[in-house]
C-alpha positions, 0 to 999 in steps of 0.5 A, spaced: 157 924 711 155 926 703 154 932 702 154 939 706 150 941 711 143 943 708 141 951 708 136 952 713 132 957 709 133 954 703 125 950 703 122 958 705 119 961 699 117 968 702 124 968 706 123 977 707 117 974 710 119 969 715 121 972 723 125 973 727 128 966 727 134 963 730 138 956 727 142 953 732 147 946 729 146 940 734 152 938 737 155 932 740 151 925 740 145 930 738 147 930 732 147 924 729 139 925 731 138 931 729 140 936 723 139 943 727 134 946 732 130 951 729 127 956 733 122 962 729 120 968 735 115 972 732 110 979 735 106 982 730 102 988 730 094 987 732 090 986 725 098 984 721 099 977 719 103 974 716 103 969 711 109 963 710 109 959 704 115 953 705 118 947 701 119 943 707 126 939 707 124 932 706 125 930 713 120 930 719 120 935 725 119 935 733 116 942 735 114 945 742 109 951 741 103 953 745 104 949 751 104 942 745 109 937 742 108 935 735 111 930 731 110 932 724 112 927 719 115 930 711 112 934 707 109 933 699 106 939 699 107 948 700 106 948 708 101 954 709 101 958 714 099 965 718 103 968 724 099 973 727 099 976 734 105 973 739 108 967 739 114 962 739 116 955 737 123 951 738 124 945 733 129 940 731 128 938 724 129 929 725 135 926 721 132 919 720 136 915 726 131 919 731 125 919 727 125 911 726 126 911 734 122 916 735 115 912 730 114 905 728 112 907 721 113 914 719 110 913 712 103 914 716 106 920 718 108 922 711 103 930 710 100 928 717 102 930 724 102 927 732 101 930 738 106 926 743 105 927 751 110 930 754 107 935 759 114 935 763 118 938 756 114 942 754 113 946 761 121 946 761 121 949 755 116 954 756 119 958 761 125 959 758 122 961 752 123 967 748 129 969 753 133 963 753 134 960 747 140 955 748 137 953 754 130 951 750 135 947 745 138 944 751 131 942 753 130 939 747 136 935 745 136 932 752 129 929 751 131 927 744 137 924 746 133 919 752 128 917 747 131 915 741 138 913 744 145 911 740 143 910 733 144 903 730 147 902 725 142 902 720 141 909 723 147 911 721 146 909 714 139 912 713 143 918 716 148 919 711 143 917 705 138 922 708 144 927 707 146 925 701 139 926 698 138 932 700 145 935 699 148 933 693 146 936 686 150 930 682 145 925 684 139 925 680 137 918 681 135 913 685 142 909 681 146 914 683 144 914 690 145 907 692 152 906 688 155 912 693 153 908 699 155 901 696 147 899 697 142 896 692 137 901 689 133 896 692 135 896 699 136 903 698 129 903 697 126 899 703 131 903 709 127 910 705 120 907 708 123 905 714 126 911 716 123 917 713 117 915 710 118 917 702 122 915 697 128 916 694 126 919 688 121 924 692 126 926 696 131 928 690 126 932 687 124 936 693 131 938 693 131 939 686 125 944 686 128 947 692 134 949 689 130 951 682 126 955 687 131 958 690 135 960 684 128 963 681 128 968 686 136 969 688 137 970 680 132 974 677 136 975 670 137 967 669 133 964 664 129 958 666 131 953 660 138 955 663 136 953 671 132 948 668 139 944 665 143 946 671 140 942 676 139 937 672 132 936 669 130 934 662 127 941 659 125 947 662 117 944 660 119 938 666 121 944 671 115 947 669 111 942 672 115 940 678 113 948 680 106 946 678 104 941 681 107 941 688 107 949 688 101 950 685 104 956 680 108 956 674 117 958 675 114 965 671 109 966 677 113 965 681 118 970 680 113 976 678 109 975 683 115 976 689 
């Protein structure tokens, strides 16, 4: 496989404000279906809530919580959300070979979701839960496993190009992409559509601003121009519009504003 394992908090702008959260690798044939499963537990104080902002991976998500399975396609956007109160959910973030079994046309997922109905798993899931963490991934790997099956072969093309997009900071063109995995851009183009839903190119600029992002944050001292270089954009001015127009607010902001 291209790349290295991606960092599961990498996508999480606020990460001092995530919950507990617990991020389990996927291992034997599950994991040619799934990245790793990702199991957030939270009990906050009557009246607190708190706020998650996250630049998604650029791959889909199965998740059980409260007593549903949801099927949650990519994200082009900031996910909003607002924990309050008590609860749990255990995800699996998809690698391309179970969404395309697990969906006909995960473009139709692309900033959207479904509800899938699977009554059994999710009982199974919630009386385990919160006490026995692998036994819920264990539950979930297994239901994974029977839907979507052993990989074809165009799986696991789609898996490698996936995790080359989303790890590796060298490609930074569809061109770039295609020539690693011996595939025309073109080809490369239509096996994205059908088994992830978004395009090369927005799946390398989501792994672009997530890094931007992350070292916005983790460096306070390094300068914008210099991050902007670094991660390949073509001046500070691009790398600014990137943090405007899918984070709805300016690098500067962000970095005064944490």
């Amino acid at each position: 496989m291209a790349g290295q394992t991606p960092d599961a908090t990498r996508g999480a702008l606020y990460p001092e404000r995530l919950p507990e959260f617990t991020r389990v690798p996927a291992t034997g044939d599950t994991a040619e279906l799934v990245e790793w499963f990702w199991i957030p537990v939270w009990d906050l104080p009557a009246g607190e809530r708190s706020p998650q902002r996250t630049l998604a991976y650029p791959a889909a998500n199965l998740v059980v919580e409260d007593d549903t399975l949801t099927l949650w396609g990519p994200s082009s956007r900031v996910a909003r959300r607002d924990l309050t109160g008590r609860g749990w959910a255990v995800g699996a973030l998809l690698r391309p070979a179970a969404l395309a079994a697990l969906c006909a046309q995960p473009a139709d997922l692309v900033d959207g979701h479904v509800r899938l109905d699977a009554p059994e798993l999710v009982a199974a899931v919630g009386r385990v839960m919160p006490q026995d963490l692998p036994g819920a991934v264990g539950i979930l790997s297994e239901w994974i496993g029977a839907r979507a099956g052993t990989p074809t072969g165009e799986g696991r093309l789609a898996n490698e190009m996936a995790r080359l997009l989303m790890t590796d900071a060298t490609v930074l063109r569809l061109e770039d992409a295609a020539a690693r995995l011996s595939v025309s851009p073109r080809t490369l183009q239509r096996l994205a559509h059908r088994t992830v839903g978004m395009p090369p190119a927005a799946m390398i600029r989501r792994r672009r601003l997530q890094e931007a992002a992350q070292r916005v944050r983790e460096e306070p001292a390094a300068s914008l121009a210099a991050i902007a270089v670094e991660l390949g954009y073509s001046d500070q001015a691009h790398l600014a519009g990137d943090f405007r127009t899918v984070l709805g607010l300016t690098a500067t902001e962000y970095r005064a504003g944490r």
